[in-house]
N, CA, C, O and CB atoms as a CASP TS submission, in Angstrom:
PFRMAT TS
TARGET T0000
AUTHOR 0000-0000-0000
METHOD Language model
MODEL 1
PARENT N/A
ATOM      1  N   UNK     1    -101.967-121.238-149.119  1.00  0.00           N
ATOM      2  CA  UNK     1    -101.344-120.177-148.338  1.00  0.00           C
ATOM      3  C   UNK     1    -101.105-120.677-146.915  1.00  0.00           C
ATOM      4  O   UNK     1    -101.786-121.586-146.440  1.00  0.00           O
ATOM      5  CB  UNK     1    -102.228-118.898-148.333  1.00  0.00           C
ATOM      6  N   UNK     2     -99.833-119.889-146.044  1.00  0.00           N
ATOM      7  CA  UNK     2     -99.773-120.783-144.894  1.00  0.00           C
ATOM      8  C   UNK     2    -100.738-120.047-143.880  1.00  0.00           C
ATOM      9  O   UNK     2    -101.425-119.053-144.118  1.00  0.00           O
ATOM     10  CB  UNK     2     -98.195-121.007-144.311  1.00  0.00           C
ATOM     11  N   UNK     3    -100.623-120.847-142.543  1.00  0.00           N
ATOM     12  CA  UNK     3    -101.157-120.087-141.550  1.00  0.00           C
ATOM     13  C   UNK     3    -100.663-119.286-140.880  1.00  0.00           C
ATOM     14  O   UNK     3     -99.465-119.429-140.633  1.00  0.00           O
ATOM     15  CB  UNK     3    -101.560-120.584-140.880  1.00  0.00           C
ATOM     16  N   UNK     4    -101.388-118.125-140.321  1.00  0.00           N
ATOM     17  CA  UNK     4    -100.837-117.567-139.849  1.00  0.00           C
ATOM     18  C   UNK     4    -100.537-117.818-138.438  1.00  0.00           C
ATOM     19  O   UNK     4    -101.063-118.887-138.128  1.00  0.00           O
ATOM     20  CB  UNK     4    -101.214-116.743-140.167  1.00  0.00           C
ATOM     21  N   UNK     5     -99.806-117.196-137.272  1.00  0.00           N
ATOM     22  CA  UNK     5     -99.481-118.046-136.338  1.00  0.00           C
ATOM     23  C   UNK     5    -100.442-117.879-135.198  1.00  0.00           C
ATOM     24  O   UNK     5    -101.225-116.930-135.223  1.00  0.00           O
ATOM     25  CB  UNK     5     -98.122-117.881-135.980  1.00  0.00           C
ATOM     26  N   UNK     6    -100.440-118.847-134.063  1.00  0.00           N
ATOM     27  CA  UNK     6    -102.104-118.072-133.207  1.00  0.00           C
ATOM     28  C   UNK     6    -102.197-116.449-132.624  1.00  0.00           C
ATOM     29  O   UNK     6    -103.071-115.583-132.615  1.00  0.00           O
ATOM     30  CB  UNK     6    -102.452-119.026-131.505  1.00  0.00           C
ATOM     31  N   UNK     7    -100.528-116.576-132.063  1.00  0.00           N
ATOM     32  CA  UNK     7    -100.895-114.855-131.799  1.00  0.00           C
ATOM     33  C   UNK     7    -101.359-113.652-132.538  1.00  0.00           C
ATOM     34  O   UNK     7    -101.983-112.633-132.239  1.00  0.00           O
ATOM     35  CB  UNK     7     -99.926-114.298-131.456  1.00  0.00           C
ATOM     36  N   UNK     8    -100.941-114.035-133.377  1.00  0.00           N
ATOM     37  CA  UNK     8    -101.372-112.714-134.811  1.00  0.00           C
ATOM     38  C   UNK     8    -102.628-113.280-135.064  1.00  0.00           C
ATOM     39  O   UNK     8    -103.304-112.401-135.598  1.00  0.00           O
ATOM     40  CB  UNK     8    -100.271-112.644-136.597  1.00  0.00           C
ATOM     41  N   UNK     9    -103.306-114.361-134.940  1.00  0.00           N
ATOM     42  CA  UNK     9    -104.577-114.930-135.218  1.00  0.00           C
ATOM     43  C   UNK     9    -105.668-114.037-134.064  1.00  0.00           C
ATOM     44  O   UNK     9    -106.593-113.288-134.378  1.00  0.00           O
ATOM     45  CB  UNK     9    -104.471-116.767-134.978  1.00  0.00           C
ATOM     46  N   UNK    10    -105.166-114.438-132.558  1.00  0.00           N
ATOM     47  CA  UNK    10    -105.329-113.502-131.428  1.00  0.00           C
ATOM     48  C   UNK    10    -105.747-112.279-131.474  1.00  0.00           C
ATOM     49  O   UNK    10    -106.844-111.755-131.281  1.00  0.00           O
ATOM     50  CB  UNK    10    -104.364-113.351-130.872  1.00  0.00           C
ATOM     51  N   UNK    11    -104.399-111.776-131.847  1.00  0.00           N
ATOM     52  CA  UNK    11    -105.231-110.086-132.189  1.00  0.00           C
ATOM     53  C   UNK    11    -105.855-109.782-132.771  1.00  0.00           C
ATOM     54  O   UNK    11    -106.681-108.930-132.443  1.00  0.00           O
ATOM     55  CB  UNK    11    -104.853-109.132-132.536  1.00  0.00           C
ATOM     56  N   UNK    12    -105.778-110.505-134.376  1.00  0.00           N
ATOM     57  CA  UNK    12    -106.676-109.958-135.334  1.00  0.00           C
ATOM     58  C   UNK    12    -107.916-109.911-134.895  1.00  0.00           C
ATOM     59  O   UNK    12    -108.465-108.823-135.065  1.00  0.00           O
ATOM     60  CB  UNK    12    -106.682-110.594-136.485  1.00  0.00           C
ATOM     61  N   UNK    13    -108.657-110.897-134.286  1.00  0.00           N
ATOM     62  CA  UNK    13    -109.958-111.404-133.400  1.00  0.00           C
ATOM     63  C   UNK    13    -109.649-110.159-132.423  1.00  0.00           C
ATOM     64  O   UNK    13    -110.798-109.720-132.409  1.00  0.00           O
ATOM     65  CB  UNK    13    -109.933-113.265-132.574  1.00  0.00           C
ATOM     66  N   UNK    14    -109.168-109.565-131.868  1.00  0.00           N
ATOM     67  CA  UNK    14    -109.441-108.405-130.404  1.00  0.00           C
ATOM     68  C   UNK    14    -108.991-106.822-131.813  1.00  0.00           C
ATOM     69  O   UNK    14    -109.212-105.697-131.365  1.00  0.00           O
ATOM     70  CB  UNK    14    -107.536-108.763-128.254  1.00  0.00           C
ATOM     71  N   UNK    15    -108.710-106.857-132.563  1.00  0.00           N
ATOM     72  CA  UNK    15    -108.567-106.165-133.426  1.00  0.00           C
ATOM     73  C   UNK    15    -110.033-105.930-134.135  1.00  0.00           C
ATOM     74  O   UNK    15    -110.390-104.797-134.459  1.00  0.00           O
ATOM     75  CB  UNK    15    -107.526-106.694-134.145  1.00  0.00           C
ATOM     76  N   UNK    16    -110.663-106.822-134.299  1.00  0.00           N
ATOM     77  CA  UNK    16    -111.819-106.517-135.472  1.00  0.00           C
ATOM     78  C   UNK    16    -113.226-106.821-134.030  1.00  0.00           C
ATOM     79  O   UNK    16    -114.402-106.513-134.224  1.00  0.00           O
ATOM     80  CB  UNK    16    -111.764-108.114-137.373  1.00  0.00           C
ATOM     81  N   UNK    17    -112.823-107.326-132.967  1.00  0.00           N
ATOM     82  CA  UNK    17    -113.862-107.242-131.815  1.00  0.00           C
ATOM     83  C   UNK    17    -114.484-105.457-131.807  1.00  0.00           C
ATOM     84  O   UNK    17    -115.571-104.923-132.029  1.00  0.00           O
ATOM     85  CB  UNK    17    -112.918-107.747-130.113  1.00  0.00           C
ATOM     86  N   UNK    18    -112.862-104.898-131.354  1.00  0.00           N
ATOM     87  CA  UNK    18    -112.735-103.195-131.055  1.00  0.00           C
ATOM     88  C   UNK    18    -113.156-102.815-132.295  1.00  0.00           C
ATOM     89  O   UNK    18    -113.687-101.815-131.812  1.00  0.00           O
ATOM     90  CB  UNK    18    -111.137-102.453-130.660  1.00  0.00           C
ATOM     91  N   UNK    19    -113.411-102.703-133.513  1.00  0.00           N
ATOM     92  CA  UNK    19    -113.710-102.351-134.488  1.00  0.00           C
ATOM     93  C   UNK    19    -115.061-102.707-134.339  1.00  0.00           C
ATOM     94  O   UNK    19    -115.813-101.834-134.772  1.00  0.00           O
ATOM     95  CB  UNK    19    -112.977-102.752-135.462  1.00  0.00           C
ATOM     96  N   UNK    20    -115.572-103.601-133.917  1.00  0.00           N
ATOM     97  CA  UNK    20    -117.277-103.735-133.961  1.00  0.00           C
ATOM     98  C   UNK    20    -118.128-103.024-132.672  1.00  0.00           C
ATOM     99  O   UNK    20    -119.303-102.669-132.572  1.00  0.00           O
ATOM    100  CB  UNK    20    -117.703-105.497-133.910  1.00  0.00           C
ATOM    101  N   UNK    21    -116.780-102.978-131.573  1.00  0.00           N
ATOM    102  CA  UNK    21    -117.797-101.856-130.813  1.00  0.00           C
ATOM    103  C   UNK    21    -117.780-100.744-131.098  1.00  0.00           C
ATOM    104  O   UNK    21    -118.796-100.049-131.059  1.00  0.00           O
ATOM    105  CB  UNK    21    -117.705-101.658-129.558  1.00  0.00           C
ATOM    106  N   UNK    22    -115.963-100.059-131.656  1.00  0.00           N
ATOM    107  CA  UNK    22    -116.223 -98.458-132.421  1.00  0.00           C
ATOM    108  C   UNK    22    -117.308 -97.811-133.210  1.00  0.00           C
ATOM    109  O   UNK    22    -117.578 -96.611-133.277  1.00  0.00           O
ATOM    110  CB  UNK    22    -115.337 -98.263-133.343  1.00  0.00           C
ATOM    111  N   UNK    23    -118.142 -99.282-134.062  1.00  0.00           N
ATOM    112  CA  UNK    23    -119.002 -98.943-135.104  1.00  0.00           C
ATOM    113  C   UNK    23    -120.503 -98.844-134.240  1.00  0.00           C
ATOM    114  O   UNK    23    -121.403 -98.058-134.537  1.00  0.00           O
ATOM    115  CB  UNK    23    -118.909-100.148-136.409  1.00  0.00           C
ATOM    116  N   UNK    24    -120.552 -99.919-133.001  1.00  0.00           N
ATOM    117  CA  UNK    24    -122.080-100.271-132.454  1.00  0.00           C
ATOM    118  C   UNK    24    -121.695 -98.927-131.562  1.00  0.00           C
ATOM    119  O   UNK    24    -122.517 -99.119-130.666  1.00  0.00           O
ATOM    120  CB  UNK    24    -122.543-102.114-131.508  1.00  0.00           C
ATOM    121  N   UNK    25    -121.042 -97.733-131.186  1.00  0.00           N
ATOM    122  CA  UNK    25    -121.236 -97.047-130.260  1.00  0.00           C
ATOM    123  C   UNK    25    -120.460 -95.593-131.210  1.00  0.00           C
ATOM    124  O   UNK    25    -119.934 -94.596-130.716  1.00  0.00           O
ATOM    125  CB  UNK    25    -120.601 -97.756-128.746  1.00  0.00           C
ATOM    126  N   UNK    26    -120.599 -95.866-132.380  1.00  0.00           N
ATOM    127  CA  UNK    26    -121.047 -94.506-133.601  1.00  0.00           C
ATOM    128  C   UNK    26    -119.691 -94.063-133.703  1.00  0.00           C
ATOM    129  O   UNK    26    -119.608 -93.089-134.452  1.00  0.00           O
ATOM    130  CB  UNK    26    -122.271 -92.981-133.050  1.00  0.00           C
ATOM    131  N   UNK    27    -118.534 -94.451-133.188  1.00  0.00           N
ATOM    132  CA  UNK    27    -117.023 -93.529-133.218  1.00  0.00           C
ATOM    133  C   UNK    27    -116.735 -94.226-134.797  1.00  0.00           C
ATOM    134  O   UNK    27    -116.057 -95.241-134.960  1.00  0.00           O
ATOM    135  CB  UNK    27    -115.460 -94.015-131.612  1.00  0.00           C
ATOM    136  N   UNK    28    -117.435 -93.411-135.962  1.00  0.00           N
ATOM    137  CA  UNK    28    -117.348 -94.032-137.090  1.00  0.00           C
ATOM    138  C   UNK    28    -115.351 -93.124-137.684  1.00  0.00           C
ATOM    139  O   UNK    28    -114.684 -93.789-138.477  1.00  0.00           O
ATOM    140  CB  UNK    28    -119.190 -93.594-138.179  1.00  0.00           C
ATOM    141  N   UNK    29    -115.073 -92.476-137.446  1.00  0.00           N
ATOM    142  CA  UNK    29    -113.664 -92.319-138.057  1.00  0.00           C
ATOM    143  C   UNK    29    -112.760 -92.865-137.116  1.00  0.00           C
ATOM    144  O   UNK    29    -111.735 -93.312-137.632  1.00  0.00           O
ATOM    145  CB  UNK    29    -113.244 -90.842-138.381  1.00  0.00           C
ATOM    146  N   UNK    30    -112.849 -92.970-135.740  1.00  0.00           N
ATOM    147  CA  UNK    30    -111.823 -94.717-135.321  1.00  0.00           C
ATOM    148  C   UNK    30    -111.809 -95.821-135.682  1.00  0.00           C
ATOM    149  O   UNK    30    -110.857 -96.599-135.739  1.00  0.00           O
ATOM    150  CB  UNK    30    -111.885 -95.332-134.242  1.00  0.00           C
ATOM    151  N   UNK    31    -113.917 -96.111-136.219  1.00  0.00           N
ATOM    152  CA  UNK    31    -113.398 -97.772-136.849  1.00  0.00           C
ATOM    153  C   UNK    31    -112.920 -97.788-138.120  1.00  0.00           C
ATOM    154  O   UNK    31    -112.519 -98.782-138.726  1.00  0.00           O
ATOM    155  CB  UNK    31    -114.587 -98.917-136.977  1.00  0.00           C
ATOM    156  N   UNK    32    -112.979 -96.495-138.575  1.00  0.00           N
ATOM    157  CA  UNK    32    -111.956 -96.211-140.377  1.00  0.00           C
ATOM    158  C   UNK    32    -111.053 -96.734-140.189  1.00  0.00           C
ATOM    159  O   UNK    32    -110.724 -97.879-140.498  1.00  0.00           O
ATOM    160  CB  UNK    32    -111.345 -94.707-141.041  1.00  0.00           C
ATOM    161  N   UNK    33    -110.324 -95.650-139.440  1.00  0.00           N
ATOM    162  CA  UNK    33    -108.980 -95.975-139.024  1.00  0.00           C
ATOM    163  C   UNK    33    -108.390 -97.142-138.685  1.00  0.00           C
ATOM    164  O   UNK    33    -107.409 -97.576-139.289  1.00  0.00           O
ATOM    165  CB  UNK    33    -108.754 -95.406-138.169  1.00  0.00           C
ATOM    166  N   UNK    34    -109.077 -97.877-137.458  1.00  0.00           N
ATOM    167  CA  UNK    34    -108.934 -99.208-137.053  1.00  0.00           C
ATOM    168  C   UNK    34    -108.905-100.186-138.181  1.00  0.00           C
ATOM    169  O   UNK    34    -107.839-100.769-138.377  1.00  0.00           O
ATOM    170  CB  UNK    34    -109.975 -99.535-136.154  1.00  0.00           C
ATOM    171  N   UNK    35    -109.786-100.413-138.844  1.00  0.00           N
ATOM    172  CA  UNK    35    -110.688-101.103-140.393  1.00  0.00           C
ATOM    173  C   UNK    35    -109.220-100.733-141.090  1.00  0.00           C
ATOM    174  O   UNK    35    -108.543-101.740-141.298  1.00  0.00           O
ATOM    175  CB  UNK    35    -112.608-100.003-141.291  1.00  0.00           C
ATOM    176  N   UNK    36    -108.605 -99.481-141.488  1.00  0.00           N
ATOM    177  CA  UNK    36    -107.067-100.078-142.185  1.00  0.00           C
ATOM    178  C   UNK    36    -106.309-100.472-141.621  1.00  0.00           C
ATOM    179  O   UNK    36    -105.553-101.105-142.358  1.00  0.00           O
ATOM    180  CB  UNK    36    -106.246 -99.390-142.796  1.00  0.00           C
ATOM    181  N   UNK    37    -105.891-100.494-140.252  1.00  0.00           N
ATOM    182  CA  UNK    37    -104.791-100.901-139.410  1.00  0.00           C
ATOM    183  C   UNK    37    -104.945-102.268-139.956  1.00  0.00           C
ATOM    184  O   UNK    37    -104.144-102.825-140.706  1.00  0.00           O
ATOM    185  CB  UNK    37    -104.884-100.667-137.723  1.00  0.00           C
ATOM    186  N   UNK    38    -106.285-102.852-139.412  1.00  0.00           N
ATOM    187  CA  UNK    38    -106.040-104.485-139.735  1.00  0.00           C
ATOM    188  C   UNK    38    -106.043-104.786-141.411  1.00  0.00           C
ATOM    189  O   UNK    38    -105.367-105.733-141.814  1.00  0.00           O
ATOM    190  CB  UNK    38    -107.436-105.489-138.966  1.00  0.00           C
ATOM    191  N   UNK    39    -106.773-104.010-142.323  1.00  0.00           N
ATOM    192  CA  UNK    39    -106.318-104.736-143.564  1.00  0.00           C
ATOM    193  C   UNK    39    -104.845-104.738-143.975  1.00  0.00           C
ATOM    194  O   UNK    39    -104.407-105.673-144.646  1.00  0.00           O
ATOM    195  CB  UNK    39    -107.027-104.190-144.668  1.00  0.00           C
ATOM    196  N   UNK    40    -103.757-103.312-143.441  1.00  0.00           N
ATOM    197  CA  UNK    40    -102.598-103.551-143.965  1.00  0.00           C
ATOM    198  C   UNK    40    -101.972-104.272-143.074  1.00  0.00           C
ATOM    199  O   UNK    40    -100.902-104.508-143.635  1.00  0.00           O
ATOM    200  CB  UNK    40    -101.933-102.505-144.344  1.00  0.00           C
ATOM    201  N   UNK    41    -101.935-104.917-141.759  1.00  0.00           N
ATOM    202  CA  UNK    41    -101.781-105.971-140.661  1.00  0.00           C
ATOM    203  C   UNK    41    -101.585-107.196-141.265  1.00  0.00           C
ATOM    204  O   UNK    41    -100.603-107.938-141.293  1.00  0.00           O
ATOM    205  CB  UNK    41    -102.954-106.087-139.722  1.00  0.00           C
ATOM    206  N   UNK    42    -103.327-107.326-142.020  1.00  0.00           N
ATOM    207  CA  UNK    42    -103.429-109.216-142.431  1.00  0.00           C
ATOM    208  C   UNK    42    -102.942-108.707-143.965  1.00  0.00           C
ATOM    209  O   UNK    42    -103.096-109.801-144.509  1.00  0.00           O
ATOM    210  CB  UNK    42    -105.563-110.357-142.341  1.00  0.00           C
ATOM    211  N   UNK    43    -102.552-107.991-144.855  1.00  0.00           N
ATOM    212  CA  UNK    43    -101.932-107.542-145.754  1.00  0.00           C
ATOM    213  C   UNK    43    -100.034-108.181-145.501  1.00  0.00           C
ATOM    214  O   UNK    43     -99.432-109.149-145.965  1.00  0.00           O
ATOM    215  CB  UNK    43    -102.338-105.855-145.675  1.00  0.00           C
ATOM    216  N   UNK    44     -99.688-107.231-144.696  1.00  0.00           N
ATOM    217  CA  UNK    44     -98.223-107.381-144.388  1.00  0.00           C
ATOM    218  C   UNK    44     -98.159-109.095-144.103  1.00  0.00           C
ATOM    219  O   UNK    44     -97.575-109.817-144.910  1.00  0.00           O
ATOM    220  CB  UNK    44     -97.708-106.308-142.910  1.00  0.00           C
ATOM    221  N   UNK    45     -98.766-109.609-142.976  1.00  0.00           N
ATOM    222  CA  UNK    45     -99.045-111.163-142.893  1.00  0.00           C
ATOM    223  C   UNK    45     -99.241-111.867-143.765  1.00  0.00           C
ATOM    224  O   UNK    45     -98.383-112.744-143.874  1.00  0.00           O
ATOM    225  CB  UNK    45     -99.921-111.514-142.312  1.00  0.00           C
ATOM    226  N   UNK    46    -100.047-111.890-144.502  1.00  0.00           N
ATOM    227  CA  UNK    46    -100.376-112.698-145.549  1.00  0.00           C
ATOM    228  C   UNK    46     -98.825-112.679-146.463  1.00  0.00           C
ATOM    229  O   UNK    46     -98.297-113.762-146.715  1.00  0.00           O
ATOM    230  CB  UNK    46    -101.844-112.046-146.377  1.00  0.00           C
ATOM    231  N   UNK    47     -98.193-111.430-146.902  1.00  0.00           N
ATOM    232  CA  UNK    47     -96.824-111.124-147.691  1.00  0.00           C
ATOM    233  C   UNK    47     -95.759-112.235-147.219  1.00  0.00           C
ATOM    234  O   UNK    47     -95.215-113.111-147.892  1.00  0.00           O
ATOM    235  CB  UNK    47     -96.196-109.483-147.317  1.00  0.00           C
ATOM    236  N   UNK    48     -95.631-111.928-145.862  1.00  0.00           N
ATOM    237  CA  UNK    48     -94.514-112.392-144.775  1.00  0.00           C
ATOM    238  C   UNK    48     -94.934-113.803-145.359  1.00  0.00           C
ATOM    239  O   UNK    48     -94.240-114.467-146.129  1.00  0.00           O
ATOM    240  CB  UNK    48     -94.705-112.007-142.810  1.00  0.00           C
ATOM    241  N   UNK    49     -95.939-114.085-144.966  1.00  0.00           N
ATOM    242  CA  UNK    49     -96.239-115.912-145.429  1.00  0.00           C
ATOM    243  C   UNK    49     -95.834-116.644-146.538  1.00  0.00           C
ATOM    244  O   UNK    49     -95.437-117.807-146.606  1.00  0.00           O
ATOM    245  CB  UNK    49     -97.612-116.251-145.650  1.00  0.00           C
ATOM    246  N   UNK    50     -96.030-115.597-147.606  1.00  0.00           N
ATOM    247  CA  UNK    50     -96.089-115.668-149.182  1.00  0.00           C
ATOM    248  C   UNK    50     -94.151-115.989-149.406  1.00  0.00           C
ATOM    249  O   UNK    50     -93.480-116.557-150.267  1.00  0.00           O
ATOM    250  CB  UNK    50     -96.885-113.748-150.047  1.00  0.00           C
ATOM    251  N   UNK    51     -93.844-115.270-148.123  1.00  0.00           N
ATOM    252  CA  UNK    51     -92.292-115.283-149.039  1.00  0.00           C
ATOM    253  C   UNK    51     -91.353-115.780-147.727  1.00  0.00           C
ATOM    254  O   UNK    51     -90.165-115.489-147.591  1.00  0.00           O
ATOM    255  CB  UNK    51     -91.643-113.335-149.826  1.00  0.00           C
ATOM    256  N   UNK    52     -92.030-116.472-146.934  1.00  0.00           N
ATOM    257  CA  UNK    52     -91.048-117.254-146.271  1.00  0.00           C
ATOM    258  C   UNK    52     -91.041-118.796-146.502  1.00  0.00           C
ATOM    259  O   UNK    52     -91.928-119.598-146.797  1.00  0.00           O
ATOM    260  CB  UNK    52     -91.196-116.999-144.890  1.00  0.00           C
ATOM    261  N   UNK    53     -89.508-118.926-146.222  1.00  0.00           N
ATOM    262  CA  UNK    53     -89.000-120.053-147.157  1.00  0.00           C
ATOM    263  C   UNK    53     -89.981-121.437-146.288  1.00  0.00           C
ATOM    264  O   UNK    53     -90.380-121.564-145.130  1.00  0.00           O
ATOM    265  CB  UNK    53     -86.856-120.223-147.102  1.00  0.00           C
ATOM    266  N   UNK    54     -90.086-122.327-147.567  1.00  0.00           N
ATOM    267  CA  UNK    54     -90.532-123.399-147.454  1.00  0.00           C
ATOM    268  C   UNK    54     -90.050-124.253-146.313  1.00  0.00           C
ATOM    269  O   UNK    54     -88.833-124.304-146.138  1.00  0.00           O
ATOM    270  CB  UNK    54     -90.388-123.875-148.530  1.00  0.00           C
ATOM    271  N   UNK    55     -90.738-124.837-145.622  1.00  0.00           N
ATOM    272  CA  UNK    55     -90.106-125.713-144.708  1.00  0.00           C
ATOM    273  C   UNK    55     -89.269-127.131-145.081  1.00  0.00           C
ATOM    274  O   UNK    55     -89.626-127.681-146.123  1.00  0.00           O
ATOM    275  CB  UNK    55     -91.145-126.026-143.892  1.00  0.00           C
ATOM    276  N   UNK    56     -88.297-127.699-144.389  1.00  0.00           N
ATOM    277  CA  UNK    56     -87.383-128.352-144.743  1.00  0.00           C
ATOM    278  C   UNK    56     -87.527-129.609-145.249  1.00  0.00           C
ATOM    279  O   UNK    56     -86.622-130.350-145.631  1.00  0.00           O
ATOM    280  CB  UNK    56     -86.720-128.342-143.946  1.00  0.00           C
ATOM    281  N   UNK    57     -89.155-129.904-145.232  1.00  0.00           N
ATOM    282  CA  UNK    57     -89.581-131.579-145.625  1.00  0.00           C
ATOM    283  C   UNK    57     -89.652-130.816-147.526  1.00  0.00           C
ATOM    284  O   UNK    57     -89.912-131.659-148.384  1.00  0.00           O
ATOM    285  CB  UNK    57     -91.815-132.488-144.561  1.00  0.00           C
ATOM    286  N   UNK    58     -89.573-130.297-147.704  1.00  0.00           N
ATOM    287  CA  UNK    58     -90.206-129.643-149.275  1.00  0.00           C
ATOM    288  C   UNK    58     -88.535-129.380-150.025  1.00  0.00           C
ATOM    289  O   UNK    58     -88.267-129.438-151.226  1.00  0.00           O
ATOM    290  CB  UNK    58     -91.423-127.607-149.029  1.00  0.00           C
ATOM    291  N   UNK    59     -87.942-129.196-149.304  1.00  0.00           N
ATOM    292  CA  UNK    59     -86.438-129.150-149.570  1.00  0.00           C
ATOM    293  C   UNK    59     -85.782-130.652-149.452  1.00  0.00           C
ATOM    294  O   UNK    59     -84.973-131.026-150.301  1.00  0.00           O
ATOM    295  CB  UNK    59     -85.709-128.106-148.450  1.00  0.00           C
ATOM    296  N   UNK    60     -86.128-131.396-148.481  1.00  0.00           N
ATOM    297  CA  UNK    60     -85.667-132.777-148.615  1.00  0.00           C
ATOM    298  C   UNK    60     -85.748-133.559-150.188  1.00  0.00           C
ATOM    299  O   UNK    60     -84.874-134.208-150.762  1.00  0.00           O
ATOM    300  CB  UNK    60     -86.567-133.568-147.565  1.00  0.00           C
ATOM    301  N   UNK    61     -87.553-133.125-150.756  1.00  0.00           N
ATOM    302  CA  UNK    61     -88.145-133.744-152.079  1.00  0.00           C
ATOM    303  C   UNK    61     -86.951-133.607-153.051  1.00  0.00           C
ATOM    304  O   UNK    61     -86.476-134.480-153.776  1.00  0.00           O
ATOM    305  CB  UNK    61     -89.584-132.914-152.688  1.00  0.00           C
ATOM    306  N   UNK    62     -86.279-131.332-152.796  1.00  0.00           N
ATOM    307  CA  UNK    62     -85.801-131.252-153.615  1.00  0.00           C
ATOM    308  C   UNK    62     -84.384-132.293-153.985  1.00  0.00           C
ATOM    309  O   UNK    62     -84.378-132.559-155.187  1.00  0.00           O
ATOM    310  CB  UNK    62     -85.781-130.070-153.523  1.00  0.00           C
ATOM    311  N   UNK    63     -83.596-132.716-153.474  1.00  0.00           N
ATOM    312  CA  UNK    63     -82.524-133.587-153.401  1.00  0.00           C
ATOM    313  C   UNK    63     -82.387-134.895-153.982  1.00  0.00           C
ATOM    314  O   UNK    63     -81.352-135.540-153.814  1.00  0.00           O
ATOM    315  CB  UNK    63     -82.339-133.744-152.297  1.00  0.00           C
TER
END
């Protein structure tokens, strides 16, 4: 699978940070909430990855 790129790497890390203080300071239905934002986030990402086209050294082979 590819990588994802650093900025979206970035947030996810300040994404699941805020999710660990929502939980250490009891706001338990924001870190719900939060907790799906990022699974359908690295969900949609992971997709985007899955189906963008191969880079051009993998297309050269094909020829």
């Amino acid at each position: 699978m590819q990588q994802m790129s650093k900025t979206m790497g970035w947030l996810m890390l300040a994404l699941n940070v805020m999710l660990l203080i929502l939980i250490g300071t009891m706001h338990n239905m924001a870190a719900m909430w939060l907790m799906g934002l990022i699974m359908t986030l690295d969900a949609v990402t992971g997709l985007v990855a899955a189906y963008r086209p191969q880079s051009s050294q993998q297309h050269a082979h094909q020829h």
